[in-house]
Structures are given as structure tokens and as C-alpha cells.
N, C-alpha and C positions, 0 to 999 in steps of 0.2 A: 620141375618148373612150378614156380607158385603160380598159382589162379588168380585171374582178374577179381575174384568177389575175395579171395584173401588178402589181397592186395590193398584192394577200397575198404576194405575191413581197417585192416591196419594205417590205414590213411585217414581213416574216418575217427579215430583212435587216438593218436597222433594229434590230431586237429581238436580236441575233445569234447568232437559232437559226440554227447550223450542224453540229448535231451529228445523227446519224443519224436520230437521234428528239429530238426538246423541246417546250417549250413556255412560253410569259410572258404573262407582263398587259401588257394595251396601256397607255394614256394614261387610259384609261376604267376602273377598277378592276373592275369585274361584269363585262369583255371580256375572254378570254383565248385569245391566238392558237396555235395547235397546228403540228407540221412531223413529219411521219417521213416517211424516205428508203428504207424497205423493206418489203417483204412480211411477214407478219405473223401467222403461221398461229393460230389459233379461242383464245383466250387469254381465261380470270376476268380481267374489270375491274369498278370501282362506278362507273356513271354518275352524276352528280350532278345534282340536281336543274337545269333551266334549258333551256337551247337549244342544239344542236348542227347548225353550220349550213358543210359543207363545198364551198370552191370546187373543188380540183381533188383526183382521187382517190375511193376508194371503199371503205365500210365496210357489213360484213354485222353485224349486232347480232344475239345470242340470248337471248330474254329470254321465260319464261313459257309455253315449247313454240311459238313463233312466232319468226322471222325477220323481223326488218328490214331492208332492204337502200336504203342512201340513200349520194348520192352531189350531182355539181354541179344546181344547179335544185333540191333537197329539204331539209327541214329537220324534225331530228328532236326533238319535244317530250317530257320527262322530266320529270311532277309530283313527283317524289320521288324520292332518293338511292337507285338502283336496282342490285344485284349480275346482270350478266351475262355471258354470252361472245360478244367479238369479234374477226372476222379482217379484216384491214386490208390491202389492195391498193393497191400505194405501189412507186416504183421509184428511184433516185437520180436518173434523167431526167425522172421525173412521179411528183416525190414527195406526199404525203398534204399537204393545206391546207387551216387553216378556221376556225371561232371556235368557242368554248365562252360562251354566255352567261348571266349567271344574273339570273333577273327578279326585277321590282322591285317586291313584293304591294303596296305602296300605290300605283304608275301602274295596275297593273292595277285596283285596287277604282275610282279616281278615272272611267277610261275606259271599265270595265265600266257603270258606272252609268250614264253616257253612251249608250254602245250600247243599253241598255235603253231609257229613256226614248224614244228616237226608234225600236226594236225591235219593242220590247213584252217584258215577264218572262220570256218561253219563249225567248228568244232563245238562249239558252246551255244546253238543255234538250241531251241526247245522253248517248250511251251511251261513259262513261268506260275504261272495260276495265279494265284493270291502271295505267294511269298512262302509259303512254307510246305514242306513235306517230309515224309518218311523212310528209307531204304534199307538196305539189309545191309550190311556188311560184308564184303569179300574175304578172302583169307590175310590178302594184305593188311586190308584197313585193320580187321581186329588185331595182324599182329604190331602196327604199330601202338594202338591204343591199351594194349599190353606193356609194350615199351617204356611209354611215356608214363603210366601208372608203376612200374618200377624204378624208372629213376627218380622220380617224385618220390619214392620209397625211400628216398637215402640222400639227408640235406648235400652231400659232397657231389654225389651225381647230378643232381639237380640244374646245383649252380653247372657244372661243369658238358653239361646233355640235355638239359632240361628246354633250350632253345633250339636244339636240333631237332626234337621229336618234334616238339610244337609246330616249327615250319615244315616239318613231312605231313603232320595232321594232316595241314593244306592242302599238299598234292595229293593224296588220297581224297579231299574233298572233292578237287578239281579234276579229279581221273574216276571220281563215282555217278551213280546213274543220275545223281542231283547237280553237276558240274555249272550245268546252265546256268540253276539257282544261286549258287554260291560263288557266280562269274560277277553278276549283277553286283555286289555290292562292290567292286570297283569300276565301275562303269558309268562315271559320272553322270552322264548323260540320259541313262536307262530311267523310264518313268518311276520303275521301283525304287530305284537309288536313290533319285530327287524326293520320295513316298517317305524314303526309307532314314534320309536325312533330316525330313518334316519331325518325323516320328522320336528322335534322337533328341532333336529341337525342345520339343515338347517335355519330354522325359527331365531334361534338363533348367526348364523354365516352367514348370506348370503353375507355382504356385504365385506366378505372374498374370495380368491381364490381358490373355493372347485373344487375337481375334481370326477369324477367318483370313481378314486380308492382309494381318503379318502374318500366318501362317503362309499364303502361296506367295508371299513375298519371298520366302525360307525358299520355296519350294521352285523358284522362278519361272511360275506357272498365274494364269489369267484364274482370277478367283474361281470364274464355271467351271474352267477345264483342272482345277488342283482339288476342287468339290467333288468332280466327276471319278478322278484319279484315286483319289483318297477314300473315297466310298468302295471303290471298286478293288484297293489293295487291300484295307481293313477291315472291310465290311458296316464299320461305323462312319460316320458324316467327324469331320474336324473337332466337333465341338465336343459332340460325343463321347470319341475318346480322349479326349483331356479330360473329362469327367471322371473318365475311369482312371484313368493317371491318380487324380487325382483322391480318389475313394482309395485305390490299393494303397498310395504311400502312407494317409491316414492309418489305415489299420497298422502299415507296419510300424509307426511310431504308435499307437497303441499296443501293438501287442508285445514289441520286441525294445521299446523305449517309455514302458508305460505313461505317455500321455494322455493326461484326460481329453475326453470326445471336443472339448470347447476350443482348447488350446490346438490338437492335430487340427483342426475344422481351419483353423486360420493360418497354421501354417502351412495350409497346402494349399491356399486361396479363396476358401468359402470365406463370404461375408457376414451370412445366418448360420448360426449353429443348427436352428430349427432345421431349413433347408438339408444342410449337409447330414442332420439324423434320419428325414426323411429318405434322402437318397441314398444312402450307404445303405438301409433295412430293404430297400428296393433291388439292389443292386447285390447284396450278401447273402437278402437272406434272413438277416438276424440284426439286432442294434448295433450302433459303435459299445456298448458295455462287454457283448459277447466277442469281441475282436479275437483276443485271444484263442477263442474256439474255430476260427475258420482257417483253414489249412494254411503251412506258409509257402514262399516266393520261393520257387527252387531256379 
């Protein structure tokens, strides 16, 4: 049987990341396969909402005064487009591999409901935290995610299996110790969700003039208690992270669309360029010039 890392080898191959760091979409649109070939020291990134699920290589996440640290065998769940710091352990010999996946609230609500009925209501009952966390893997889980890395192996399987595996991911999500986590984002109702749809919001309009009170408009929440909510999901205040929104996407139009600092700075809503060089050097580390040098978006 071929290996998971031979696999993402040959996927990563296929896709023709060969550049020190990249990343593309598989065959499956909501899959996106990742590669870095280096060390990576403690680096602002915005997680995005979905699954983070690496073969070979190893990542330390900072998020909310807690460290995550996940690596092969682990898979890390993110209800909500999340601002953190991470340091990435990758070499050109045993470089960083792995997917990013983003889930699908309707398998989830159709298979939730499932699990309930033969469960019982409480089944998904736990204590959510911030939104995101870490687990190991069962024998099942991995062997789905072995699955689903070889039919992505072979365009004809793909199309033909490629949406089978995907919606088993799910039940493996929702039958693992994070089930609760990964209930929420169909749960309309769940503070996270409403968090978790602000956050989406934002991702998608940053380089718009959003305020506090259309954001809990978004969120259909009283400005204090969508302040309180949103602090307490993200750790940053509303404004805050639109700010960071808004610094990553500049860089990635710097680094990956070589835009100059002037031109990214207003397409992502800054008004002063001055301002936005200040905050990015705040915020990175290093200028909008060194864009290029600060790790990328996996």
C-alpha cells in the first residue's frame, strides 16, 4: 500500500508546487494541498475556518494564550477564521505536507442529525473554548484520509469517489473527540456560528468600510454583547481583526501578486500608506518590502 507522505509527495508534484513554500486546490475545490521546504520561525497568520490536516512535518499554532502543536497522526479543527502565530518545522529534505479543508455546513447538519438520532441530543454537548483545537487521529480517521489522498491520486477517481471520501471526512469529524467543535458550524443559532459568520463577513468585505455596528448587525447581536462575544471567540476586539485581515491579504498581493506596498495598502482599505507601513512592520515584523520573506497562508 502506498503511504500517506508518498502520496502528498505525488500530489504535491502533480499540482507543481515546487517552490520553497506553495500551495493549490486539488480536483476537489473545498481541498487545498500545502508544501513548504523551510523553517519558519513564530510568524501572524489567519487560519481559516475548516480542517488542517498534516502528513509530513510539524506546526506549532498560537492562538488565545495556548499552543497547539500538531503534526502526522493530528488534525487541527478551526470553527472560525482565526488570527494567529505560527512556527513551521519543514526542511528541503522533509519538507512541511498536508491539506487545508473547508467543511461543508450542510453534510454536517444532514449527518449531525444522524448521529443524534441513534446518540441521543447530548451527543454533541462539550465545552467549545475559543473555536479551535487539536486531536489525534483513530485508525478510522486516518484510514479515511488515506482514501481520500489516493483517489485525488488518479483524476478518474476523483471525479468518480472524490465526494464520497470528502462527506465520510465528516463523519469522522463528527464521531471524533472534537465532534461538539465541528457541530457548531451548523448551528445557526450557536454564538460561535453567529462569531463564526461575522468572521466570514469580514474575510469577504474587508477592504470595505465596516464598523462595529454593521459588523453585530452581521452577527444579530446588540453592539456590547457581539463586542463581548467576538473578544471572547477571537481574542481580538472586531476592529482589530479586520486589521489583521487586512495586513495578511496585503502581503499576499505582495508577495504572491507582486504589488507595490502603495497600491496592496488601498486595495485592502488603508487610506495612508504611511499608516498601513507602519502597521504591517508592527504587526510582521519586518516592512511591506520584505513581504515576500514572511512565511505563506497554508
Amino acid at each position: 500500500m502506498t503511504t500517506p507522505v508518498a502520496l502528498i509527495t505525488n500530489l504535491c508534484k502533480q499540482q507543481a508546487l515546487e517552490h520553497s513554500e506553495d500551495f493549490a486546490r486539488s480536483s476537489i475545490e473545498e481541498i487545498r494541498f500545502f508544501l513548504c521546504r523551510q523553517h519558519q520561525q513564530r510568524t501572524p497568520k489567519v487560519y481559516s475556518k475548516g480542517v488542517v490536516i498534516t502528513i509530513q512535518g510539524y506546526k506549532e499554532a498560537y492562538c488565545a494564550g495556548q499552543k497547539l502543536a500538531y503534526g502526522p497522526g493530528q488534525c487541527l479543527v478551526a470553527a472560525s477564521n482565526l488570527p494567529m502565530e505560527c512556527e513551521t518545522f519543514a526542511s528541503p529534505e522533509k519538507p512541511l505536507m498536508g491539506m487545508c479543508i473547508d467543511l461543508d455546513s450542510k453534510i454536517i447538519s444532514e449527518l449531525s442529525l444522524l448521529l443524534k438520532q441513534h446518540n441521543g441530543d447530548d451527543y454533541f454537548d462539550g465545552v467549545v473554548g475559543n473555536g479551535i483545537a487539536v486531536f489525534d487521529q483513530d485508525e478510522s480517521f486516518k484510514h479515511t484520509v488515506h482514501s481520500l489522498l489516493a483517489v485525488l491520486s488518479s483524476p478518474v477517481e476523483a471525479v468518480a469517489l472524490g465526494n464520497h471520501y470528502y462527506r465520510e471526512l465528516h463523519y469522522r469529524l463528527l464521531t471524533s473527540p472534537q465532534r461538539h467543535l465541528v457541530a457548531t458550524l451548523c448551528q445557526q443559532d450557536h454564538v460561535l456560528s453567529r462569531i463564526s459568520q461575522v468572521t466570514e463577513f469580514i474575510q469577504n468585505h474587508y477592504e470595505k468600510k465596516l464598523t462595529v455596528e454593521v459588523l453585530a448587525q452581521q452577527a444579530g447581536m446588540s453592539i456590547s454583547a457581539f463586542h463581548r462575544a467576538f473578544k471572547q471567540a477571537v481574542e481580538d476586539s472586531p476592529l482589530q481583526y479586520l486589521k489583521k485581515i487586512r495586513l495578511t491579504q496585503a502581503k499576499r498581493l505582495m508577495a504572491h501578486h507582486g504589488l507595490a506596498a502603495n497600491s496592496a495598502a488601498f486595495e485592502v482599505g488603508y487610506e495612508s500608506p504611511a499608516q498601513f507601513s507602519r502597521e504591517f512592520k508592527r504587526y510582521f515584523g519586518l516592512p511591506p518590502s520584505k513581504a515576500a520573506q514572511i512565511g505563506f497562508q497554508s
